[in-house]
N, CA, C and O atoms as a Maestro MAE file, in Angstrom:
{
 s_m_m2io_version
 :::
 2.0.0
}

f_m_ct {
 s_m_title
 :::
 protein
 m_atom[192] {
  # First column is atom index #
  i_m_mmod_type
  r_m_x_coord
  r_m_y_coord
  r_m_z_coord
  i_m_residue_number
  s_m_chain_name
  s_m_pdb_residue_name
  s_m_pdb_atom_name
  i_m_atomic_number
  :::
  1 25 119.960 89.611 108.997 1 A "UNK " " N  " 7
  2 3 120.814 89.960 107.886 1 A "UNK " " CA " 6
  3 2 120.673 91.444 107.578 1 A "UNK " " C  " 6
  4 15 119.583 91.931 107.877 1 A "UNK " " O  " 8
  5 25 121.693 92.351 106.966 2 A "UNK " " N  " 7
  6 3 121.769 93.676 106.861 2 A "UNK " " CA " 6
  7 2 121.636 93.335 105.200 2 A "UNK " " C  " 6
  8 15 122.258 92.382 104.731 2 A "UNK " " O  " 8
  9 25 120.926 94.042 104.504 3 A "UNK " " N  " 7
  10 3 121.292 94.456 102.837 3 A "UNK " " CA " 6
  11 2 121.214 95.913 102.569 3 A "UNK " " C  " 6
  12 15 120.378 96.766 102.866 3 A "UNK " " O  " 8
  13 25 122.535 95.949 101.804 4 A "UNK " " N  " 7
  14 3 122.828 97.420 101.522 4 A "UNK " " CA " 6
  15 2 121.215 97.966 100.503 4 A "UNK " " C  " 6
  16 15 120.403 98.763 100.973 4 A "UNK " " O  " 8
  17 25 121.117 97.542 99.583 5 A "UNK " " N  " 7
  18 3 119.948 97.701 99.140 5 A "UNK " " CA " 6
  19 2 118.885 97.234 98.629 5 A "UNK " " C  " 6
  20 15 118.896 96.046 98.951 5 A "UNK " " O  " 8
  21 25 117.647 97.509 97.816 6 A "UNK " " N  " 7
  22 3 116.766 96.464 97.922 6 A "UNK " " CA " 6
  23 2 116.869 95.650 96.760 6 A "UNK " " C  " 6
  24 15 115.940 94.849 96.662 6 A "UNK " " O  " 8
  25 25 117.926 95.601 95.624 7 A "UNK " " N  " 7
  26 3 118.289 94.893 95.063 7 A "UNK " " CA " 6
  27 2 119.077 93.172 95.797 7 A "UNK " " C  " 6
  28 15 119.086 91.970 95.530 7 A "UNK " " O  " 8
  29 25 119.558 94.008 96.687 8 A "UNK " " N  " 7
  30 3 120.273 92.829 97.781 8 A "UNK " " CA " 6
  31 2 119.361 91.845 98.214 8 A "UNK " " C  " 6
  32 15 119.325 90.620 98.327 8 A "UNK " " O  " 8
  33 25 118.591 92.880 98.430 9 A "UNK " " N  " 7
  34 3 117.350 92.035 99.822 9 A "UNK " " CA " 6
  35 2 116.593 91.334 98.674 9 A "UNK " " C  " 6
  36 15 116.107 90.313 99.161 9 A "UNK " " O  " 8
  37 25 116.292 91.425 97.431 10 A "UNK " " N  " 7
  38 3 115.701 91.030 96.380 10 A "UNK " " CA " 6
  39 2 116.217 89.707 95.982 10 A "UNK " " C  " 6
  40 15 115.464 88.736 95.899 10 A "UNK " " O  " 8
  41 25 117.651 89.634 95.701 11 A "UNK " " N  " 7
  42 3 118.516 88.675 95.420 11 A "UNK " " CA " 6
  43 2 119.029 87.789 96.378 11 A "UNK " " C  " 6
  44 15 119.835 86.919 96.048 11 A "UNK " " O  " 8
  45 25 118.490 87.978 97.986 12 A "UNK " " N  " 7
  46 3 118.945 87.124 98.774 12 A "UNK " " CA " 6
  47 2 120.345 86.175 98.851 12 A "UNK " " C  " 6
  48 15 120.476 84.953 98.918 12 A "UNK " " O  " 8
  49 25 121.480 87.438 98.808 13 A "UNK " " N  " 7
  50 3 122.347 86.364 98.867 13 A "UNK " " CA " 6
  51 2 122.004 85.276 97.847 13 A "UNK " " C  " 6
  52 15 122.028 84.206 98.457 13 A "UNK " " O  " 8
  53 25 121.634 85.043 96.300 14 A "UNK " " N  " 7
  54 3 121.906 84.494 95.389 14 A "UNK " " CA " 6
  55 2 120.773 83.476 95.305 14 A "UNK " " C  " 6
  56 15 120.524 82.753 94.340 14 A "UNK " " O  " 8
  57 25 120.038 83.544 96.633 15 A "UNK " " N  " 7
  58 3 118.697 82.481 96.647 15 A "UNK " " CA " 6
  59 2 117.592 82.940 96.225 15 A "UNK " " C  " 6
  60 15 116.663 82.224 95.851 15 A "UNK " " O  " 8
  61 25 117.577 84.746 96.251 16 A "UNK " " N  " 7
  62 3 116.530 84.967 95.553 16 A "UNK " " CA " 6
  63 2 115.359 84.533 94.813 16 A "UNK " " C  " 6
  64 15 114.227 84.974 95.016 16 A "UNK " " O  " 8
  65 25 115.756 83.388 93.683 17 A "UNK " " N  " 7
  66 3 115.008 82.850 92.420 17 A "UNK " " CA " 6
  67 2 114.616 81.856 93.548 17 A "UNK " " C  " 6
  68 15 113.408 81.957 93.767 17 A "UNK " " O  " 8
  69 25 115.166 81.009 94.271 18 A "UNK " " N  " 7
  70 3 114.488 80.108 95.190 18 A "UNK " " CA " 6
  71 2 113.296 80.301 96.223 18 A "UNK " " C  " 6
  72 15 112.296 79.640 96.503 18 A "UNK " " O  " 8
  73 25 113.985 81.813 96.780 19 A "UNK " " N  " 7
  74 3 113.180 81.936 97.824 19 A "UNK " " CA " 6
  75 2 111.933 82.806 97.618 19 A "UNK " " C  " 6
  76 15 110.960 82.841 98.373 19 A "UNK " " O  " 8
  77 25 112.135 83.624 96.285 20 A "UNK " " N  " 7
  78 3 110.450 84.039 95.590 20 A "UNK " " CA " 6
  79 2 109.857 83.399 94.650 20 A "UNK " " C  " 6
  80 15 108.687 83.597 94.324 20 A "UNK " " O  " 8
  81 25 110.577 82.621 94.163 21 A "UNK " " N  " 7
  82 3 109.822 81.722 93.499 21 A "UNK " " CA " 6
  83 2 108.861 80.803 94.332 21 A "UNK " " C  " 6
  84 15 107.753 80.728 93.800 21 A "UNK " " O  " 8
  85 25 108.961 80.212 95.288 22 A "UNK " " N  " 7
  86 3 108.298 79.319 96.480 22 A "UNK " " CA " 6
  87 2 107.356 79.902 96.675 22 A "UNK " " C  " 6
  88 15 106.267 79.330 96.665 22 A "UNK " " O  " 8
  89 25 107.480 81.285 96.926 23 A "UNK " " N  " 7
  90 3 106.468 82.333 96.961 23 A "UNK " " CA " 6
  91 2 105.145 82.432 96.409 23 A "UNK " " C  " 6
  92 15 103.985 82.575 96.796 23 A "UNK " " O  " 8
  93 25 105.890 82.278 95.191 24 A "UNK " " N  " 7
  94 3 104.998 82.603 93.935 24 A "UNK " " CA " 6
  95 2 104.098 81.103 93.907 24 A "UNK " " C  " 6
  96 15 102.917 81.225 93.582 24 A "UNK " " O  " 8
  97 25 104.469 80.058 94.148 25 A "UNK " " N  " 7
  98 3 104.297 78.775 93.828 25 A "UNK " " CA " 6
  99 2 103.086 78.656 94.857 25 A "UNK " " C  " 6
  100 15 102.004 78.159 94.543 25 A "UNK " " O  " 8
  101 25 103.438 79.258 96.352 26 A "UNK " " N  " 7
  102 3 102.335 78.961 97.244 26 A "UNK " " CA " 6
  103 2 101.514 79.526 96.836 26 A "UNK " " C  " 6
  104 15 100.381 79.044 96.815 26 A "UNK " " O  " 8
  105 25 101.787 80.749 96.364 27 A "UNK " " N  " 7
  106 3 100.184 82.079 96.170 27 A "UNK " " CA " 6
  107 2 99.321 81.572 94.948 27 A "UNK " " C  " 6
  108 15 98.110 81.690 94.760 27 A "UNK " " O  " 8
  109 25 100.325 80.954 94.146 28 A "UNK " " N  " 7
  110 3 99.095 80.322 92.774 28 A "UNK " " CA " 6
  111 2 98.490 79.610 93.679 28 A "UNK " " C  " 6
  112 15 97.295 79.906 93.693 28 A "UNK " " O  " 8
  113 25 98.934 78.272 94.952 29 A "UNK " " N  " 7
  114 3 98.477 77.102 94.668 29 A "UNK " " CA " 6
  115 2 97.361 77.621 95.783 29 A "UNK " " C  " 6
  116 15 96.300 77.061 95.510 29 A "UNK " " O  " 8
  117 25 97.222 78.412 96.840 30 A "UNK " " N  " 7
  118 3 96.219 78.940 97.553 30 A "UNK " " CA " 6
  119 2 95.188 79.517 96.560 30 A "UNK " " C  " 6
  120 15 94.012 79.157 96.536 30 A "UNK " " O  " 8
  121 25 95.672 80.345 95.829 31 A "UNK " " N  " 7
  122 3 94.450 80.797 94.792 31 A "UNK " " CA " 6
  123 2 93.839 80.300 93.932 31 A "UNK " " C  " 6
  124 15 92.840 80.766 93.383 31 A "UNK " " O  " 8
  125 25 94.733 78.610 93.569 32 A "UNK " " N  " 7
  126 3 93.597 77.970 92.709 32 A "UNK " " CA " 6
  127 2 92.834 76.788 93.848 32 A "UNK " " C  " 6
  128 15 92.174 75.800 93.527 32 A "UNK " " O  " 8
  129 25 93.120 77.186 95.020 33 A "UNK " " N  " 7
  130 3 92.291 76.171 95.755 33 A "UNK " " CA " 6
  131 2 90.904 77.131 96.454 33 A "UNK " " C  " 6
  132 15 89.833 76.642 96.816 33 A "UNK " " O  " 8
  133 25 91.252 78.460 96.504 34 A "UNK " " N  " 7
  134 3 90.246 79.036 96.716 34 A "UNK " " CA " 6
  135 2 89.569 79.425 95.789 34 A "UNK " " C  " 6
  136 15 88.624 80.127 96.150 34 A "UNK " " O  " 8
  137 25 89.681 79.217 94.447 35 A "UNK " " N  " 7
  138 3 88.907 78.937 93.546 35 A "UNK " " CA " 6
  139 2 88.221 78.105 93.332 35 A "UNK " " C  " 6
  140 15 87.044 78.413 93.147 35 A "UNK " " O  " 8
  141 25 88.588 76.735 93.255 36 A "UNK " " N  " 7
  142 3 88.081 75.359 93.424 36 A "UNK " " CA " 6
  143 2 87.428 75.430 94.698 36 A "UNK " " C  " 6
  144 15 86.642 74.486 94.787 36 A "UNK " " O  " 8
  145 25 87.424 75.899 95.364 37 A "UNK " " N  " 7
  146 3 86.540 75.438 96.430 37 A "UNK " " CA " 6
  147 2 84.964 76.957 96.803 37 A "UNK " " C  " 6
  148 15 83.956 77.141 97.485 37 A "UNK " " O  " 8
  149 25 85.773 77.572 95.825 38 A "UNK " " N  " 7
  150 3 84.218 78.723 95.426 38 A "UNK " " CA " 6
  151 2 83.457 77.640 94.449 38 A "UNK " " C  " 6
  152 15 82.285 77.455 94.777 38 A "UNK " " O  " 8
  153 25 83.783 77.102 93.631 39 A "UNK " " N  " 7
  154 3 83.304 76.728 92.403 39 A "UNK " " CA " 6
  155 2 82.496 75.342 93.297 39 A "UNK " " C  " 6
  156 15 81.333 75.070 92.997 39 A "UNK " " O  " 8
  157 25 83.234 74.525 94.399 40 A "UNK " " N  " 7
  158 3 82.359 73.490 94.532 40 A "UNK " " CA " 6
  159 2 81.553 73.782 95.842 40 A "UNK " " C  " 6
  160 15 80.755 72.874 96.075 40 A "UNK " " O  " 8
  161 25 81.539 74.658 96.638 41 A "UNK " " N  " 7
  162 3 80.304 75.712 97.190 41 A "UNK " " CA " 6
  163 2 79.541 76.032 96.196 41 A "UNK " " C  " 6
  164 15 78.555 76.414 96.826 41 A "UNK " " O  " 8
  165 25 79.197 76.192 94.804 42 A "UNK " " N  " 7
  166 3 79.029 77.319 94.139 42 A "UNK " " CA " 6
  167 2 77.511 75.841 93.592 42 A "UNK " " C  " 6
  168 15 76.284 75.927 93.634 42 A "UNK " " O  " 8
  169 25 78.448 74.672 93.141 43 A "UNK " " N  " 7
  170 3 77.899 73.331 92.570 43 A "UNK " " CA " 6
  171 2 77.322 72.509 94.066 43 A "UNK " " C  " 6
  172 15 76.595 71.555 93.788 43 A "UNK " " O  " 8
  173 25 77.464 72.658 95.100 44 A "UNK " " N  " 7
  174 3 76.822 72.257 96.234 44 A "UNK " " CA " 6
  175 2 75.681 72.840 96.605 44 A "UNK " " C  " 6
  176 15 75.016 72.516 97.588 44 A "UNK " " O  " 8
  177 25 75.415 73.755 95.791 45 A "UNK " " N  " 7
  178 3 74.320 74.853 96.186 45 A "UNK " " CA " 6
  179 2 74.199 75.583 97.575 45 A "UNK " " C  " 6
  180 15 73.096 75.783 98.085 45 A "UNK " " O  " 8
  181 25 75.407 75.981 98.180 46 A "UNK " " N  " 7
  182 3 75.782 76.436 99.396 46 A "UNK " " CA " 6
  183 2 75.629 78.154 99.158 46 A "UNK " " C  " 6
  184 15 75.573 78.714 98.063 46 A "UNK " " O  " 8
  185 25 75.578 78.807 100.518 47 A "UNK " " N  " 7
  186 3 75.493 80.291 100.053 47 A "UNK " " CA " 6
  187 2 76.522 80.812 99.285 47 A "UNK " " C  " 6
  188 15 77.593 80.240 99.083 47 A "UNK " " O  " 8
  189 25 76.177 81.967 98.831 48 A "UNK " " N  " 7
  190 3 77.252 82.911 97.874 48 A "UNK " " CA " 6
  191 2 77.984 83.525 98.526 48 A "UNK " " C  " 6
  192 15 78.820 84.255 97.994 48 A "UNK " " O  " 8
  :::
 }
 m_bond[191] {
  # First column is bond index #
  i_m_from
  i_m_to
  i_m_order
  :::
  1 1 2 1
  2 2 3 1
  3 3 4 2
  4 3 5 1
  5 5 6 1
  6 6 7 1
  7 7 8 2
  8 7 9 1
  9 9 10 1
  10 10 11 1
  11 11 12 2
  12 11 13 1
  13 13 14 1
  14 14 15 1
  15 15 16 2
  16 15 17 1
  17 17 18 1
  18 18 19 1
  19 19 20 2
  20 19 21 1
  21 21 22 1
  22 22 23 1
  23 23 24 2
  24 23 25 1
  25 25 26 1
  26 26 27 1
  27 27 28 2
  28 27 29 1
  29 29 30 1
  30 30 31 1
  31 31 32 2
  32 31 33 1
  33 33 34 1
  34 34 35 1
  35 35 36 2
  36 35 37 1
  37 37 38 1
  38 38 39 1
  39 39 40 2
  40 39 41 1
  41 41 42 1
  42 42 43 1
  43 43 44 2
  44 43 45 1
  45 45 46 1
  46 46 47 1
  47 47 48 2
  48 47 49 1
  49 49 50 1
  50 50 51 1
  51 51 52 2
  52 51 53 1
  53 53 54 1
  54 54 55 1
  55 55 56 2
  56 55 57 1
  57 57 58 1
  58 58 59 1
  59 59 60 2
  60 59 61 1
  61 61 62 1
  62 62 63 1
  63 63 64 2
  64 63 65 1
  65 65 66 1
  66 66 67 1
  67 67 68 2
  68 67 69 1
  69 69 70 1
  70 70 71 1
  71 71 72 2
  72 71 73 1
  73 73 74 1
  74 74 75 1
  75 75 76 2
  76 75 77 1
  77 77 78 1
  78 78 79 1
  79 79 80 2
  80 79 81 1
  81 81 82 1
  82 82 83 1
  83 83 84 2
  84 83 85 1
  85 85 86 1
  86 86 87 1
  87 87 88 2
  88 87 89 1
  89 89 90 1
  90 90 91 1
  91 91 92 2
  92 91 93 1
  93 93 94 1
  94 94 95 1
  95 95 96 2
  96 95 97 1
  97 97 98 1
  98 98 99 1
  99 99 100 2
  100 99 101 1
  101 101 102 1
  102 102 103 1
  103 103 104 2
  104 103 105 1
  105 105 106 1
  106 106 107 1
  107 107 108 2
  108 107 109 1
  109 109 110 1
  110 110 111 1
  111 111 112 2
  112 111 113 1
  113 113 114 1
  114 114 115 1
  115 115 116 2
  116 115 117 1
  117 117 118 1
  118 118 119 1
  119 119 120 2
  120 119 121 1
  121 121 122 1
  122 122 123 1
  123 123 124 2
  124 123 125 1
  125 125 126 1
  126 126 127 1
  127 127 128 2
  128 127 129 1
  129 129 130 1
  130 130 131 1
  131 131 132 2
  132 131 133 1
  133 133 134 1
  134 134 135 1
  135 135 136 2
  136 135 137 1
  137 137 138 1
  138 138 139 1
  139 139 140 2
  140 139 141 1
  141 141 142 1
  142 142 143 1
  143 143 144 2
  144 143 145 1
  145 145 146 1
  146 146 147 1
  147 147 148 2
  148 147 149 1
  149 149 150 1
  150 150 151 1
  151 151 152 2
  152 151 153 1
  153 153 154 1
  154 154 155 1
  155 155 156 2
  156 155 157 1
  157 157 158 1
  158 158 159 1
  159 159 160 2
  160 159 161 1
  161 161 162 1
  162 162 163 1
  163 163 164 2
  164 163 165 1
  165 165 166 1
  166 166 167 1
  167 167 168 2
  168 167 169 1
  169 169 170 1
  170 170 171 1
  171 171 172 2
  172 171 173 1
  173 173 174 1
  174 174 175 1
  175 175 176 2
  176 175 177 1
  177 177 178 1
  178 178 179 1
  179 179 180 2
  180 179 181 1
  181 181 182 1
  182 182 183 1
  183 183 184 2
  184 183 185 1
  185 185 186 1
  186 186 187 1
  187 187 188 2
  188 187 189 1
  189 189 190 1
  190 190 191 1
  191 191 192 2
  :::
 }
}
């Protein structure tokens, strides 16, 4: 796909809110699992 600018490329053809939002959705759900899983290393008494 060509976008004139980075508003374009931002808005994806109108999917934008879909296709960064998903985004956003994976990066919380990786970061609260690599949290949770510091925390039960942390309660396993495993290294730091």
């Amino acid at each position: 796909m060509n976008w004139g600018s980075a508003a374009d490329f931002f808005a994806m053809g109108g999917y934008g809110l879909y296709v960064w939002g998903s985004y956003a959705v994976t990066a919380v759900c990786i970061a609260i699992e690599l949290v949770s899983l510091a925390r039960r290393r942390r309660a396993a008494g495993g290294p730091s």
